[in-house]
VMD Tcl script that builds the backbone (N, CA, C; Angstrom):
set m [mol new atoms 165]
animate dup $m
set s [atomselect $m all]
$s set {name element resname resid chain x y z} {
  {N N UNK 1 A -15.077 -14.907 14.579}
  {CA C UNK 1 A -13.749 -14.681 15.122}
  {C C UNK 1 A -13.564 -13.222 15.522}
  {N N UNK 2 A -13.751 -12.123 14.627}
  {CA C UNK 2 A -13.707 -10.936 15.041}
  {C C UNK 2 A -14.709 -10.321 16.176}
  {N N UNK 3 A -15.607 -10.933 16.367}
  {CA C UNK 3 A -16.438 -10.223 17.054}
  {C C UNK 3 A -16.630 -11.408 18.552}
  {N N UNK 4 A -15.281 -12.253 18.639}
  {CA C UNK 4 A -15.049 -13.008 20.193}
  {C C UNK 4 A -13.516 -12.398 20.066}
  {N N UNK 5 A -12.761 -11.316 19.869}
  {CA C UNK 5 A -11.493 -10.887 19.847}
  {C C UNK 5 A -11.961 -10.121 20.488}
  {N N UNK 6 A -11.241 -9.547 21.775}
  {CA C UNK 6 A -11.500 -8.543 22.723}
  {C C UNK 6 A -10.449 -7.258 22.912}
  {N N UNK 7 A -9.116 -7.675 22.051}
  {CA C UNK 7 A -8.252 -6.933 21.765}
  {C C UNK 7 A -8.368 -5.940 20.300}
  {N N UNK 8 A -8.597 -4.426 20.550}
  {CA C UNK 8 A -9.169 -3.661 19.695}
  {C C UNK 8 A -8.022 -3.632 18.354}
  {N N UNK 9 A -6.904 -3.696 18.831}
  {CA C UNK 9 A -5.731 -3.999 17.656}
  {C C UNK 9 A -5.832 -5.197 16.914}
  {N N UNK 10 A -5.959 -6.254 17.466}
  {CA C UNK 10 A -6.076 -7.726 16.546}
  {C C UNK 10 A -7.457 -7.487 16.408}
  {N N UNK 11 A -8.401 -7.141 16.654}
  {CA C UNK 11 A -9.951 -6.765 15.880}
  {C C UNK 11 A -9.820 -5.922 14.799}
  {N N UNK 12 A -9.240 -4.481 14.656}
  {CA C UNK 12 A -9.002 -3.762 13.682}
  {C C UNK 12 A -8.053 -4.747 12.368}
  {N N UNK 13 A -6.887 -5.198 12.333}
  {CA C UNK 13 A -5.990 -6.209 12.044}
  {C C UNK 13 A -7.223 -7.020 10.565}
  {N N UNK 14 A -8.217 -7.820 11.957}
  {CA C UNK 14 A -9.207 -8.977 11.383}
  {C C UNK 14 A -9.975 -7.933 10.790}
  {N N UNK 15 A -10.624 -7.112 11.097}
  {CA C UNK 15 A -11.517 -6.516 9.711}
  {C C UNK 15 A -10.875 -6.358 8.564}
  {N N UNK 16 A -9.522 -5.627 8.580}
  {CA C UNK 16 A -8.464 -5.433 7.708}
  {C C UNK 16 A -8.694 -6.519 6.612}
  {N N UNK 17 A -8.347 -7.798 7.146}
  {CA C UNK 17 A -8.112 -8.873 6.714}
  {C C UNK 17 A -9.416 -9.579 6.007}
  {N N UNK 18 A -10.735 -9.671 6.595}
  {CA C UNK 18 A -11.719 -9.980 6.095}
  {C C UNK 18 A -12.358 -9.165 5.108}
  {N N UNK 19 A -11.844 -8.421 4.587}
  {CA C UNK 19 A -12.338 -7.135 3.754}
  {C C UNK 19 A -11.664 -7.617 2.346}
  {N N UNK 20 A -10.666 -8.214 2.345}
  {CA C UNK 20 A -10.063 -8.803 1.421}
  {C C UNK 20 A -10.258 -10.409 1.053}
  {N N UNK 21 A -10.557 -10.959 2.153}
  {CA C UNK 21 A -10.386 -12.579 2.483}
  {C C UNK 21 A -11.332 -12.807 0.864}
  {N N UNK 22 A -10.608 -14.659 0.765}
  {CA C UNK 22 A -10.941 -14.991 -0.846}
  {C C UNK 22 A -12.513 -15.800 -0.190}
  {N N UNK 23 A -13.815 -15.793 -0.275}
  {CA C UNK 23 A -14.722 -16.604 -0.054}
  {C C UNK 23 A -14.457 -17.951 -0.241}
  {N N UNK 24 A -14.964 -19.302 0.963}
  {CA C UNK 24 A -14.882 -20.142 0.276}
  {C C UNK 24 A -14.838 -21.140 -0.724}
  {N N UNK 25 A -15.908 -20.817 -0.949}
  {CA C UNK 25 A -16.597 -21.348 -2.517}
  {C C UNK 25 A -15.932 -20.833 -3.542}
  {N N UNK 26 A -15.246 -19.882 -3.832}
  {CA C UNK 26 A -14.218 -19.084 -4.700}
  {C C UNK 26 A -12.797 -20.488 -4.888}
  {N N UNK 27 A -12.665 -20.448 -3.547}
  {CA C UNK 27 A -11.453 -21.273 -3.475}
  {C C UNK 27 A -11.853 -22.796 -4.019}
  {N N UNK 28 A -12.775 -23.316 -3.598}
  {CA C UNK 28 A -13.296 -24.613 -3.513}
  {C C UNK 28 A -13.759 -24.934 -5.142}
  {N N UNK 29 A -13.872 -23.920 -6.185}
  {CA C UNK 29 A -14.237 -23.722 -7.693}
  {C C UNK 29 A -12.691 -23.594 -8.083}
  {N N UNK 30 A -11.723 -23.271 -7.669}
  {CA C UNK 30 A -10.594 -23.178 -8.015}
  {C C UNK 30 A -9.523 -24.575 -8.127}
  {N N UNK 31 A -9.736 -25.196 -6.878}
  {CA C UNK 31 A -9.089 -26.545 -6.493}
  {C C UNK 31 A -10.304 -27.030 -7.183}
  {N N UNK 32 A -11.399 -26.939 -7.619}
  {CA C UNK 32 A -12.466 -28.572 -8.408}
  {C C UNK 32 A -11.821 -28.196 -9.888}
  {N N UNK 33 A -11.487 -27.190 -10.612}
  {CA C UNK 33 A -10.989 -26.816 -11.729}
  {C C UNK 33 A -9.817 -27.610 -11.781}
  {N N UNK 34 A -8.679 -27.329 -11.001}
  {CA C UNK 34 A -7.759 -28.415 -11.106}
  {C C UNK 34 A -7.623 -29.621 -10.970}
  {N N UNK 35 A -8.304 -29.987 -10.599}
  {CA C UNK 35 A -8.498 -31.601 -10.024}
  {C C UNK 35 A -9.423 -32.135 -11.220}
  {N N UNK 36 A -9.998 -31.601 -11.852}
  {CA C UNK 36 A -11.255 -32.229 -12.841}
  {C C UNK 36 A -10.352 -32.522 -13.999}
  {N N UNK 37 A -8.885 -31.948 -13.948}
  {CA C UNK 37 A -8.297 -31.301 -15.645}
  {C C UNK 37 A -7.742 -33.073 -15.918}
  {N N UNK 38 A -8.258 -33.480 -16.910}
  {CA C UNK 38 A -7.664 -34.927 -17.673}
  {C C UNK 38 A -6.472 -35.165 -17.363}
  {N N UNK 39 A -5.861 -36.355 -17.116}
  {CA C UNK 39 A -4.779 -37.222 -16.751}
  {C C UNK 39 A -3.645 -36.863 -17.503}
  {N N UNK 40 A -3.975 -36.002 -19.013}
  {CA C UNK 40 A -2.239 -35.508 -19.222}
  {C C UNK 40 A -2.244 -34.012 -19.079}
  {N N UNK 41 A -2.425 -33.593 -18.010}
  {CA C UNK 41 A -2.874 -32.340 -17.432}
  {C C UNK 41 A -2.186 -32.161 -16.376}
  {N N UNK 42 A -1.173 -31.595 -15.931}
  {CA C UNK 42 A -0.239 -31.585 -14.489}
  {C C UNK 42 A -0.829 -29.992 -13.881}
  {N N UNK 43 A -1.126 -29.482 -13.066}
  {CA C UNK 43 A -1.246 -28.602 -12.515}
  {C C UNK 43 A 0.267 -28.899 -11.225}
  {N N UNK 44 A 1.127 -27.629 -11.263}
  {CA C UNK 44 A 1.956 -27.904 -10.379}
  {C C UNK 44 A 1.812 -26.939 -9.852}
  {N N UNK 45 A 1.378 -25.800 -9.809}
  {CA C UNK 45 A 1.261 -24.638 -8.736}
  {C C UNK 45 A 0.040 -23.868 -8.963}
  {N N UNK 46 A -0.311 -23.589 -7.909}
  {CA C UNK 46 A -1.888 -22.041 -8.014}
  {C C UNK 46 A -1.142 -21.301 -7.490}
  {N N UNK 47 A -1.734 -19.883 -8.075}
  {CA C UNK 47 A -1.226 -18.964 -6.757}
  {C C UNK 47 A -2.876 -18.435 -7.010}
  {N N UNK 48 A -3.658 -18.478 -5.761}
  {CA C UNK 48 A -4.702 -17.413 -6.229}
  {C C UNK 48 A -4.746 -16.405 -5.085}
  {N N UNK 49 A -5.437 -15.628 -5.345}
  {CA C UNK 49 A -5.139 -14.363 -4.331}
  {C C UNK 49 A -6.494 -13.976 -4.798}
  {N N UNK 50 A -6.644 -12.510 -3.902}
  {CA C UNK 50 A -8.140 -11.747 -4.249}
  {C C UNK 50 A -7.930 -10.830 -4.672}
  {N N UNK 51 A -8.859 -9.813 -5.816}
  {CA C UNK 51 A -8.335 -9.273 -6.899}
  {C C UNK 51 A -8.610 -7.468 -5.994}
  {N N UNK 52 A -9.346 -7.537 -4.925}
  {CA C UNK 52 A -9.316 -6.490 -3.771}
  {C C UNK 52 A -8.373 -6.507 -3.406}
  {N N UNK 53 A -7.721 -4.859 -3.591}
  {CA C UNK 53 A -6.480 -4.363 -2.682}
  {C C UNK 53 A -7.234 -3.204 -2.002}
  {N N UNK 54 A -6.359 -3.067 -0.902}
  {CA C UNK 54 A -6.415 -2.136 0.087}
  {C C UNK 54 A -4.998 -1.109 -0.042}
  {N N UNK 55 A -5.284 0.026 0.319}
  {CA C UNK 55 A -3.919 1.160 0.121}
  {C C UNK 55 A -4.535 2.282 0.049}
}
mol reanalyze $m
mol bondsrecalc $m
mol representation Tube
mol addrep $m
């Protein structure tokens, strides 16, 4: 994606952004964790985020 963006502002933006982004497989270990948890087990919210800040 960043490197078919031809606009140098939304390219700068997307590195920004991919520098932080959560890997798939991160996410995909996160949702199999909840979904695996036994039947009197409610998961009603995730929040996950990436533990990289920028500032």
């Amino acid at each position: 994606m960043v490197e078919t963006t031809s606009d140098e502002e939304t390219k700068a933006g997307l590195d920004e952004f991919y520098k932080v982004a959560i890997e798939s497989d991160s996410i995909a270990r996160a949702i199999t964790f909840a979904i695996e948890q036994p039947s009197d087990v409610g998961i009603n919210e995730m929040i996950i985020r990436p533990t990289v800040q920028i500032g």
